[in-house]
C-alpha positions in Angstrom: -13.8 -8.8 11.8 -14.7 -8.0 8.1 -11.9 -8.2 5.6 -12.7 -4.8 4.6 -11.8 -3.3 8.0 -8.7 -4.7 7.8 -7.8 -4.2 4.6 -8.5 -0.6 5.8 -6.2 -0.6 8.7 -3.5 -1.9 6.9 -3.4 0.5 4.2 -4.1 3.3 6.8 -0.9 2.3 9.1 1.3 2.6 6.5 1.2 6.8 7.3 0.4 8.8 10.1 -1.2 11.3 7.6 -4.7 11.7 6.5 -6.1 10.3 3.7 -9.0 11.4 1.3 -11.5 8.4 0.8 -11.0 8.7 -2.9 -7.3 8.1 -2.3 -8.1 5.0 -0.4 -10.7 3.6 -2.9 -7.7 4.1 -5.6 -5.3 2.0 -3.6 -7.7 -0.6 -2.5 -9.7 -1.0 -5.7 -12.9 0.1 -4.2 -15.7 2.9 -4.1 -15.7 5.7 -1.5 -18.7 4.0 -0.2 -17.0 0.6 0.7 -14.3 2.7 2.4 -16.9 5.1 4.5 -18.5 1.7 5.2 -15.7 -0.2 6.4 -14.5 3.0 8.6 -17.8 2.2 10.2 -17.3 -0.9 11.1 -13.9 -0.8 12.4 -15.6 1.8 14.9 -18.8 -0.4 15.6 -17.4 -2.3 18.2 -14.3 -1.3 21.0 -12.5 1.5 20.9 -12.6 4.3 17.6 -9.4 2.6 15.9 -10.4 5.2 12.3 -10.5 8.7 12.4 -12.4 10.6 9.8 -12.3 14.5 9.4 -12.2 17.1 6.5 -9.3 15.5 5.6 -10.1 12.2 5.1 -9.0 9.6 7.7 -6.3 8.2 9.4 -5.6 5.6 12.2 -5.5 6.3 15.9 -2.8 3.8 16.6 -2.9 3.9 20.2 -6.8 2.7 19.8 -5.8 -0.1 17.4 -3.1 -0.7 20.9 -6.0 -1.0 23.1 -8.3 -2.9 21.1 -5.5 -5.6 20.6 -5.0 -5.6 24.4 -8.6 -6.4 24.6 -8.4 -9.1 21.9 -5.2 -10.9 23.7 -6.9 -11.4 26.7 -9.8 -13.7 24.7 -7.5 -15.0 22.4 -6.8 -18.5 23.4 -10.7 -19.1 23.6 -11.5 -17.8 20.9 -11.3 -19.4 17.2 -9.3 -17.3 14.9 -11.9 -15.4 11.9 -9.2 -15.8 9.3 -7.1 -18.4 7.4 -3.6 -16.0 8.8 -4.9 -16.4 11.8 -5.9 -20.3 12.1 -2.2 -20.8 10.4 -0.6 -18.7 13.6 -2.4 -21.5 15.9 -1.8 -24.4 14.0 1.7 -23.9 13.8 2.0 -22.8 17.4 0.0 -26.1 18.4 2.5 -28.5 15.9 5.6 -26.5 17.4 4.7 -27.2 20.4 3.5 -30.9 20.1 6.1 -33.7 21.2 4.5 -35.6 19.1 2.3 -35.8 16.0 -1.7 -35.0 16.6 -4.5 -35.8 15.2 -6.0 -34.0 12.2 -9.9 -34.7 13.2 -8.9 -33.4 17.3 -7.6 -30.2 15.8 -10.4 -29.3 13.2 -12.7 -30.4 16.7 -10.4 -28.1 18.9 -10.0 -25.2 16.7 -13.6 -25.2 15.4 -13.4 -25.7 11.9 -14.8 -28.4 9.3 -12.1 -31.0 8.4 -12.2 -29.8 4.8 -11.2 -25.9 6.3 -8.3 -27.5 8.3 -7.1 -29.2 5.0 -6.6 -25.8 3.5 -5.0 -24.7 6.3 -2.7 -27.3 6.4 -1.7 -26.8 2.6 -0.8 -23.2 3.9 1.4 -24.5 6.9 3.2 -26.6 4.3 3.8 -23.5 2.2 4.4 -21.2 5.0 7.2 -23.6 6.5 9.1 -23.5 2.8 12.6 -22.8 3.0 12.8 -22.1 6.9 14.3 -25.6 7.9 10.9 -27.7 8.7 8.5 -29.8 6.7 5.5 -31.0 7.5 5.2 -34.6 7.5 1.4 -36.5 6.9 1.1 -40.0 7.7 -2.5 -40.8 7.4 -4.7 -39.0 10.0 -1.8 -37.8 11.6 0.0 -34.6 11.1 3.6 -33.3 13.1 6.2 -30.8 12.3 9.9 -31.8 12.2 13.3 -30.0 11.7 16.3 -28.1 14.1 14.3 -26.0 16.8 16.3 -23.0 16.1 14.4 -23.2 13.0 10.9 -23.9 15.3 12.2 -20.1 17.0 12.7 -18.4 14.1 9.1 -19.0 12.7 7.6 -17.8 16.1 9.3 -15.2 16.2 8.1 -14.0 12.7 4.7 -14.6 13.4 4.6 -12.8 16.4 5.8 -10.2 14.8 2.9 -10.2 11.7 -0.1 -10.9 14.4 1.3 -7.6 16.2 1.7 -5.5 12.4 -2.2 -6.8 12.5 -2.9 -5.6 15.4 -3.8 -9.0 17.3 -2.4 -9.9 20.6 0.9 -11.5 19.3 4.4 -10.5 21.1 1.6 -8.7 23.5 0.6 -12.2 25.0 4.4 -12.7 25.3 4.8 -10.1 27.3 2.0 -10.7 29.7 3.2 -14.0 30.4 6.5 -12.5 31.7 5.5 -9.7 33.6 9.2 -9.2 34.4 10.4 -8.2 31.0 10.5 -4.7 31.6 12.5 -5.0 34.5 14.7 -7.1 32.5 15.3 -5.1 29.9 16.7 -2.0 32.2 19.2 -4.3 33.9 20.2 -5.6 30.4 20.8 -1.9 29.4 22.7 -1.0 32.3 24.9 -4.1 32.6 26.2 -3.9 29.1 26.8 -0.8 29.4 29.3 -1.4 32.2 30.2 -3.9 30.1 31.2 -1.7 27.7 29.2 -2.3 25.3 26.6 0.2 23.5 23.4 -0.9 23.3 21.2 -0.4 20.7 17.3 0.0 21.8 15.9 0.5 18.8 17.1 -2.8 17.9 16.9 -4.6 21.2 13.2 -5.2 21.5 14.0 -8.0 18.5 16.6 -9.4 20.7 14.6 -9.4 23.6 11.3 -11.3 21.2 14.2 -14.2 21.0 14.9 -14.1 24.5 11.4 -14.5 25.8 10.7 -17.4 22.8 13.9 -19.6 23.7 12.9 -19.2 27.9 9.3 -20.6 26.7 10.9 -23.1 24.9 13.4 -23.6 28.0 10.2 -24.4 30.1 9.1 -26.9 27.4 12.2 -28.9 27.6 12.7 -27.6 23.8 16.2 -26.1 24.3 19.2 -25.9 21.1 22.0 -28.6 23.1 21.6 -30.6 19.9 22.5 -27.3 17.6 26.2 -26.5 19.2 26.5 -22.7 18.3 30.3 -21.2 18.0 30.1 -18.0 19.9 31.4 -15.1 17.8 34.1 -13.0 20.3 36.6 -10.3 19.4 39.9 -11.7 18.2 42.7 -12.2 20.7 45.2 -9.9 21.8 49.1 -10.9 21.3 49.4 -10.7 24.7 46.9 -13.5 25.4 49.9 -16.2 24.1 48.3 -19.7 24.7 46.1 -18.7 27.6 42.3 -20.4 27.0 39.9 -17.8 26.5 38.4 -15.4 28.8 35.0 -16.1 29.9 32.6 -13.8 27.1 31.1 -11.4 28.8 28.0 -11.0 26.9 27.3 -14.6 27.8 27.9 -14.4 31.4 26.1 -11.7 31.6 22.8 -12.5 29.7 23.0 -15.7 31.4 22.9 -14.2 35.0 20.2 -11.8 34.4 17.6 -14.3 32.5 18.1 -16.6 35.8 17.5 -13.8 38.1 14.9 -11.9 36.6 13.0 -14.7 34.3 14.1 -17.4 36.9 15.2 -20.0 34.0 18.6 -21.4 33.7 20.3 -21.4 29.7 21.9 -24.1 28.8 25.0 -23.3 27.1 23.9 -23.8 23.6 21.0 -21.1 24.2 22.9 -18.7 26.2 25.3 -18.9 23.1 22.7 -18.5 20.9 21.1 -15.4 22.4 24.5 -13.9 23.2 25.3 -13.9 19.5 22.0 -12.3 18.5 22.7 -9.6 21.0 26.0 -8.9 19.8 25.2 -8.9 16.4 22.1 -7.0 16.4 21.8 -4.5 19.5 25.4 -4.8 21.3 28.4 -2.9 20.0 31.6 -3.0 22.0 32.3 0.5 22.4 36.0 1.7 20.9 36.7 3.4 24.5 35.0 0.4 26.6 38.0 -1.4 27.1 40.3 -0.1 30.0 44.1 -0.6 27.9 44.9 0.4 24.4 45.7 -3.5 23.8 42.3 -4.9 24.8 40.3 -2.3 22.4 38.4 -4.0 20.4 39.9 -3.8 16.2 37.7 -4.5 13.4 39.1 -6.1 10.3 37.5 -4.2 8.2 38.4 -0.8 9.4 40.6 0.4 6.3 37.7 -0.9 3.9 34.9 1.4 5.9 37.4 4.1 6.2 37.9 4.2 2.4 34.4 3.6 1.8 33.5 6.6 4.7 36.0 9.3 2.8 34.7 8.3 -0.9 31.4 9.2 0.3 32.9 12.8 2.4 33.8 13.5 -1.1 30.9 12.9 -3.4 28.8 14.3 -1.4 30.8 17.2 0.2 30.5 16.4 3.9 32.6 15.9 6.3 33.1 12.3 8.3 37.0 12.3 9.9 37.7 10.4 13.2 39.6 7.1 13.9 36.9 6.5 16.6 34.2 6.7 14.0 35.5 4.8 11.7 36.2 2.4 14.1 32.8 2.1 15.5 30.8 1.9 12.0 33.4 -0.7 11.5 32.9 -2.7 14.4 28.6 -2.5 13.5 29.5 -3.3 9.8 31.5 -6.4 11.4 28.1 -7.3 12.6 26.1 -6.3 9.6 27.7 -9.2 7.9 26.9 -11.7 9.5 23.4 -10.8 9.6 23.2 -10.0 6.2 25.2 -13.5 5.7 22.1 -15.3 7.5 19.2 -13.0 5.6 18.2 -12.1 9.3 18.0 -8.1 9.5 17.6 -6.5 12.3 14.7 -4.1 12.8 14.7 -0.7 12.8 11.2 1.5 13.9 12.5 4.8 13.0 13.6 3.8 8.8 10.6 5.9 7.5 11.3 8.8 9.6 14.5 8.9 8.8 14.0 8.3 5.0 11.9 11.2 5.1 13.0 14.0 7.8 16.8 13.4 6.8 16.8 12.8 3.4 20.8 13.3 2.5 21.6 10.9 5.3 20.1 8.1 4.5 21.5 8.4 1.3 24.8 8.6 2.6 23.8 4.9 4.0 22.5 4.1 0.6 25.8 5.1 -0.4 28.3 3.0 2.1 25.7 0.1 1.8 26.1 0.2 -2.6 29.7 0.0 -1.5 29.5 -2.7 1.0 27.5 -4.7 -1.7 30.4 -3.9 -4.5 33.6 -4.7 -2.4 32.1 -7.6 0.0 29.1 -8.6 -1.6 27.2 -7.7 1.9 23.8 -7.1 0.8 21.1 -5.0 3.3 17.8 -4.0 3.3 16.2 -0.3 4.3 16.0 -1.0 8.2 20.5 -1.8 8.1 20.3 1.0 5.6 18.6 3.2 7.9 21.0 2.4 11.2 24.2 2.7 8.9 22.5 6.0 8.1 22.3 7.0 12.0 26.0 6.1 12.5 26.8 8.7 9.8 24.4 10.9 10.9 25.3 11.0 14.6 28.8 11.9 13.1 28.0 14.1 11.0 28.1 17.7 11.8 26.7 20.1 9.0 27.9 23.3 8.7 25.1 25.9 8.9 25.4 28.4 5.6 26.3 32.1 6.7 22.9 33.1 4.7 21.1 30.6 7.4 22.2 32.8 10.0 19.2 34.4 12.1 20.1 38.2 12.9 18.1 39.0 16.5 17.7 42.1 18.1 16.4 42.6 21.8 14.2 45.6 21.9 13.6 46.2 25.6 13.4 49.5 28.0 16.8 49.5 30.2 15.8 48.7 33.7 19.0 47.1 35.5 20.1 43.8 34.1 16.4 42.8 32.8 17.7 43.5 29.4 20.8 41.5 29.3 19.0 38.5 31.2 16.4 38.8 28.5 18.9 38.4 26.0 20.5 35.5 27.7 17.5 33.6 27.5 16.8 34.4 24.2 20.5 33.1 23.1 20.2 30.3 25.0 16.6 29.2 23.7 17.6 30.2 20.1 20.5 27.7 19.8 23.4 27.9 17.4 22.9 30.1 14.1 21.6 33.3 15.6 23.7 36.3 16.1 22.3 38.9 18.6 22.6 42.2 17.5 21.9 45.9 18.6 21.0 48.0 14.9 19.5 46.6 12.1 18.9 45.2 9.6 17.3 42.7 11.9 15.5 39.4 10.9 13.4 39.3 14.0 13.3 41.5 16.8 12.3 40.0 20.6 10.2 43.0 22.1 8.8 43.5 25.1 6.5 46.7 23.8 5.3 46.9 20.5 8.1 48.9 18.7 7.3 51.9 16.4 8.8 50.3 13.0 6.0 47.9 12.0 8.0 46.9 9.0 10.3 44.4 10.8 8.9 40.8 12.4 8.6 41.0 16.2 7.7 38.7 19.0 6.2 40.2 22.0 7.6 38.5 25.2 7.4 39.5 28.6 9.9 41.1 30.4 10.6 38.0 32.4 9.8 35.6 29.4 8.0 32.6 30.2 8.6 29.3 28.8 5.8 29.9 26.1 7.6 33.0 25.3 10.7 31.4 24.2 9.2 29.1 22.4 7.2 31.7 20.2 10.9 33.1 19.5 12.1 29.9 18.5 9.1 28.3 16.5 9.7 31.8 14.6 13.1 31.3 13.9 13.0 28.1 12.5 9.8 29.3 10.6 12.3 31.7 9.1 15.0 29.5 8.2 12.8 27.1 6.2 11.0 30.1 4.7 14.7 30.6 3.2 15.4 27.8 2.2 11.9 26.9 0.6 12.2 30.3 -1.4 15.9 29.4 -2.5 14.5 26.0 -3.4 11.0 27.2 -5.4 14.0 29.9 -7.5 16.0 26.8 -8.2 13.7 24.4 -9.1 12.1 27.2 -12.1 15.4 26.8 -13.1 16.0 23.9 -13.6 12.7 22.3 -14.9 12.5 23.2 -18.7 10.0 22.9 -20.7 10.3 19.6 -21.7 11.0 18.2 -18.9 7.2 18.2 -17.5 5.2 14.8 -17.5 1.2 15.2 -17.0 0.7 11.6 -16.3 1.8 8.3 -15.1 -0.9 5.8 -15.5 -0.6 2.3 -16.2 3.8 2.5 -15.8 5.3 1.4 -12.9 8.6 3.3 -11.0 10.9 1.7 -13.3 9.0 2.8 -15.9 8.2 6.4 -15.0 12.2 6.8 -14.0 13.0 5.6 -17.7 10.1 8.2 -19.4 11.8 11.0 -17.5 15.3 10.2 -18.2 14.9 9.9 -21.8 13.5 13.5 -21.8 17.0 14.5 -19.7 18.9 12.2 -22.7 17.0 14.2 -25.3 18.1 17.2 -24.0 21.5 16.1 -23.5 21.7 16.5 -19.6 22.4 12.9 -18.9 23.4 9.5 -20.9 21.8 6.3 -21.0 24.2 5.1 -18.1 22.9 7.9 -15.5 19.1 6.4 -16.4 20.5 2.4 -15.7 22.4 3.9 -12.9 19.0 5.7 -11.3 17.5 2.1 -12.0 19.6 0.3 -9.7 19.9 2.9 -7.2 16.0 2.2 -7.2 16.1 -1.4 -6.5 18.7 -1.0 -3.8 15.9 0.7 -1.8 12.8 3.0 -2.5 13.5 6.8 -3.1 10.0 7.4 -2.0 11.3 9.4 1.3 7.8 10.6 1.7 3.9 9.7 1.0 3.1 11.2 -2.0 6.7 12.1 -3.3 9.6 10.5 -5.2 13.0 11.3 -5.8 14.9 8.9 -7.9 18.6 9.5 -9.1 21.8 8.0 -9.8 24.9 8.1 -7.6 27.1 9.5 -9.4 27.0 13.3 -10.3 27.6 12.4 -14.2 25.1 14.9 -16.0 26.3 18.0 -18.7 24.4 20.3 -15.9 21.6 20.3 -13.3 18.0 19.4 -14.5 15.4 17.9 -12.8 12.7 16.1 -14.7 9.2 15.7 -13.0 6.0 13.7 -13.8 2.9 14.3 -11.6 -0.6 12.5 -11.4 -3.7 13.3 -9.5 -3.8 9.3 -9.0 -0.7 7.9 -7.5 1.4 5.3 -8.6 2.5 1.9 -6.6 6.1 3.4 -5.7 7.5 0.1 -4.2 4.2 0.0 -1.8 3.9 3.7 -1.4 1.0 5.6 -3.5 3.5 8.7 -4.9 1.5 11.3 -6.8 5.4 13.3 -7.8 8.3 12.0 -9.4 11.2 14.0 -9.4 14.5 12.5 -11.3 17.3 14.8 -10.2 20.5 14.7 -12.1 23.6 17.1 -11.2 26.7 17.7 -12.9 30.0 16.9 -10.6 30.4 21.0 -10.8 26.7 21.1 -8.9 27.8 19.0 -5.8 27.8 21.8 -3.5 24.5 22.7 -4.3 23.1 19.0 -4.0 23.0 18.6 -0.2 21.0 21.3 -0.2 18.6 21.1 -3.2 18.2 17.3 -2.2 17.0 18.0 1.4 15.1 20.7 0.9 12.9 19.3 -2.1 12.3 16.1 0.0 11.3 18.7 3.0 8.9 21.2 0.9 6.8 18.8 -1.0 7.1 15.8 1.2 4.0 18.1 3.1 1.0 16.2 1.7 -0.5 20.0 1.3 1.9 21.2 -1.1 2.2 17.9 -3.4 -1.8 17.9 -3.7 -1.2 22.1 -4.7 1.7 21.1 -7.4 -0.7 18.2 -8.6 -4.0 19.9 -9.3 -2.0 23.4 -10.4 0.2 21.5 -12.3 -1.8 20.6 -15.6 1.3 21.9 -17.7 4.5 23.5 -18.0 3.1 26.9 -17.7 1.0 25.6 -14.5 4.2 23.8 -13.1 5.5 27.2 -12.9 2.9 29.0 -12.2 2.5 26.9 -8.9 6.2 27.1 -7.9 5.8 31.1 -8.2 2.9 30.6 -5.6 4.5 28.7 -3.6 7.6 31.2 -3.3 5.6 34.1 -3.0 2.9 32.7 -0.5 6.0 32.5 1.8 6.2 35.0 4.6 8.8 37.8 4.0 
């Protein structure tokens, strides 16, 4: 395929939005025309994998799916069309080798010149750096040598980038074991019983070293020579000098891969892959163990319960419970010694959470800042992001009175029809309504048009269907963000002086733009230098780009003289650690704003994280008197 098409892919796959063909042609370095043309030829063969439309384009991602299907099932006869590619084969066909081959029968059986397989040997050498294996060249002859754990590890991660490129990769894998699915339920359900919570997100990774070491297995390639330690939960007192109990997680991984993968582990690889499960998508549950003796203790629990109530108080939530503690103790346990061995596990939902839950995640920014400070443990945004959906899960925000949703039921009486009608309506509504008879009433559910046309009705049957309730609902949460957004758009005029408007961020990069917007919050004495360093590093710890288009950089600490938010905007985005980000917004608050952050925060992230409104602040936004003329639209185009 032509490198453009795939250089458009990739940049398209980064976000399920649209994108303008001038916003590609910025990022890519190119003309609209090479973008329209290369959106042609990704669809000129196969299944439609770019979708154009008045707003630009985007990627159907389960046609990129199919197309790779189509690709995997050619892909061992066919020679790969670029260098990546040709490196995935080579090193499969050197890992796999018992022996060294022949540099002239490769170039033959790959179908390349001898000079092209030269190059692509210099990039196996250079690809192999630092992962345990060298490549060793004795004349004509070429073989790769070091621990096989280290041979796994590199198939793994290629897998993994032939899959982000939409070739066949872990695909192929799973063709050749059919029974993976199959697997993968009974894995589910027998640690649970186990007691032990699984963690799907994660366990697809686990399951990519699973169906690597049983190819391996069948290759007489197995990890005897590499003795692994398991890692098991500390004895009890009461175990004395007993030897230890049979690990359960073994046992029980090694039962399943013979039954349903018919291969035997040896113990050094049914070790192995019990540790990686453990670690990375197996928690013993607090309340899995039967006796108060045998529940599992974490040695770390007063650490991550200081750590867990310094962040309930900067940020004025609230995160109590032994259990909890214990839990995010027991997966910190395990965070260790992943972050100890640089291997992370991976986490699918980290951009949706960086941008629909905005506070959370930075609540895991925040534990992870102080896992890094007390234990040295450093993570990267996919441990972020599961740290943030422990605290999340705990987490229980308390709506704000003014959220409340005030509901009346206008319908004829005619036996209990009203009152069932009003059941459903509670029941579909969720918490934060209140159902009442007079008004003042934020909505009213009728079943006839009512007389007063000034109040906001939904017409539902008398029996209300499914769709019916749904209108109710999609209303009511319409409302609560029209609240919030209006509460936000007042605040934001109010804290954005002046001077505190940037037209302009060409040529900097984040680092940059952060220090240009803090010196204007220094100038006016809203923050010191130390909040601007201290936004800085909060940056490199991980991106504050929760959104395409939009970024929110800050300090965590709530140091400033009183709440200001500095903003810069450009109609051509800046590289915001990989992600083009047209806004900047450095928020500071004073400790005596911390009630107001949570909210503020979230709701920013949520109003102009909509591709829509950023493009509106951007082209209204030309100055300070534009800035707020655009926010004063923004309010007031907001249904009343």
């Amino acid at each position: 395929m032509p490198e453009g098409w795939r250089r458009l892919v990739d940049e398209l796959a980064r976000s399920d939005d649209w994108t303008t063909a001038a916003e590609l042609a910025a990022r890519l370095d190119v003309t609209s025309r090479s973008i329209r043309s290369w959106a042609a030829q990704a669809n000129g063969a196969g299944p439609r994998v770019v979708r154009s439309g008045p707003d630009g384009y985007r990627l159907d991602h389960a046609a990129l799916a199919e197309r790779a299907a189509a690709e995997a099932e050619r892909a061992d006869e066919r020679p790969a069309d670029r260098p990546e590619g040709r490196v995935a084969q080579l090193v499969r066909r050197l890992v796999d080798a018992d022996h060294s081959l022949d540099v002239y029968e490769i170039a033959a059986a790959m179908h390349v010149s001898d000079s092209t397989l030269e190059s692509d040997l210099s990039r196996v050498r250079a690809r192999v750096r630092g992962t345990g294996l060298s490549l060793e060249r004795r004349g004509s002859t070429v073989r790769l040598t070091g621990p096989e754990s280290a041979s796994r590890r590199l198939l793994g991660a290629l897998l993994r980038e032939e899959s982000a490129r939409g070739r066949a990769g872990i695909a192929a894998l799973r063709r050749r074991f059919p029974e993976l699915p199959g697997f993968r339920e009974a894995l589910v359900a027998e640690l649970d019983r186990a007691g032990y919570a699984p963690n799907e997100y994660a366990l697809d990774d686990v399951l990519l070293h699973v169906v690597i070491a049983v190819d391996r297995i069948t290759r007489d390639r197995t990890l005897e020579a590499e003795p692994v330690e398991p890692v098991s939960a500390a004895p009890s007192a009461a175990d004395g000098a007993r030897d230890p109990a049979p690990d359960p997680v073994e046992e029980l991984l090694g039962r399943l891969v013979d039954d349903r993968l018919g291969v035997r582990l040896p113990a050094s690889d049914r070790a192995h892959l019990a540790r990686l499960l453990r670690t990375r998508a197996a928690t013993r549950r607090v309340d899995g163990a039967p006796a108060s003796d045998e529940r599992p203790a974490s040695p770390r629990s007063a650490l991550v319960r200081g750590i867990v109530a310094r962040a309930a108080s900067e940020y004025l939530v609230e995160l109590e419970g032994d259990d909890f503690i214990e839990r995010l103790a027991l997966h910190i346990d395990h965070l260790a010694e992943r972050s100890a061995e640089e291997s992370f596990s991976r986490n699918p939902l980290t951009a949706q959470i960086k941008t629909a839950y905005p506070l959370i995640y930075e609540l895991g920014v925040y534990v992870a800042s102080e896992l890094r400070r007390t234990e040295g443990i450093r993570v990267n945004d996919d441990e972020i992001a599961y740290l943030a959906m422990h605290l999340g899960a705990r987490l229980d925000r308390r709506r704000a009175e003014r959220d409340e949703v005030r509901v009346r039921i206008d319908a004829p009486a005619y036996h209990d029809l009203r009152e069932t009608l009003a059941k459903r309506v509670r029941a579909a509504a969720g918490e934060g309504v209140l159902l009442t008879d007079g008004s003042p009433a934020d909505l009213v559910v009728a079943v006839v048009p009512p007389v007063d046309a000034s109040e906001r009705v939904v017409l539902v049957g008398p029996l209300p269907t499914e769709d019916d309730l749904e209108r109710v609902r999609a209303e009511i949460v319409r409302m609560r963000r029209a609240r919030r957004t209006a509460r936000l758009a007042a605040r934001l005029s109010e804290t954005i002086e002046p001077g505190f408007f940037v037209r302009g961020m060409r040529g900097l990069d984040r680092e940059d733009v952060i220090r240009l917007l803090g010196d204007r919050l220094i100038d006016a004495g809203v923050v010191d230098r130390a909040y601007v360093d201290g936004a800085v590093e909060r940056e490199r710890m991980s991106s504050t780009a929760f959104a395409d288009h939009l970024a929110v950089p800050h300090a965590m600490t709530m140091t400033a003289t009183r709440t200001g938010i500095a903003i810069a905007v450009d109609d051509v985005p800046v590289d915001w650690a990989g992600s083009p980000v047209h806004v900047v917004a450095l928020i500071a608050f004073s400790d005596s704003g911390r009630a107001e952050f949570q909210e503020v925060f979230d709701q920013f992230v949520e109003t102009f994280s909509e591709r829509q409104n950023v493009l509106r602040l951007v082209k209204g936004a030309t100055d300070y008197p534009g800035l707020v003329a655009e926010l004063t639209r923004l309010m007031d185009a907001l249904p009343r």
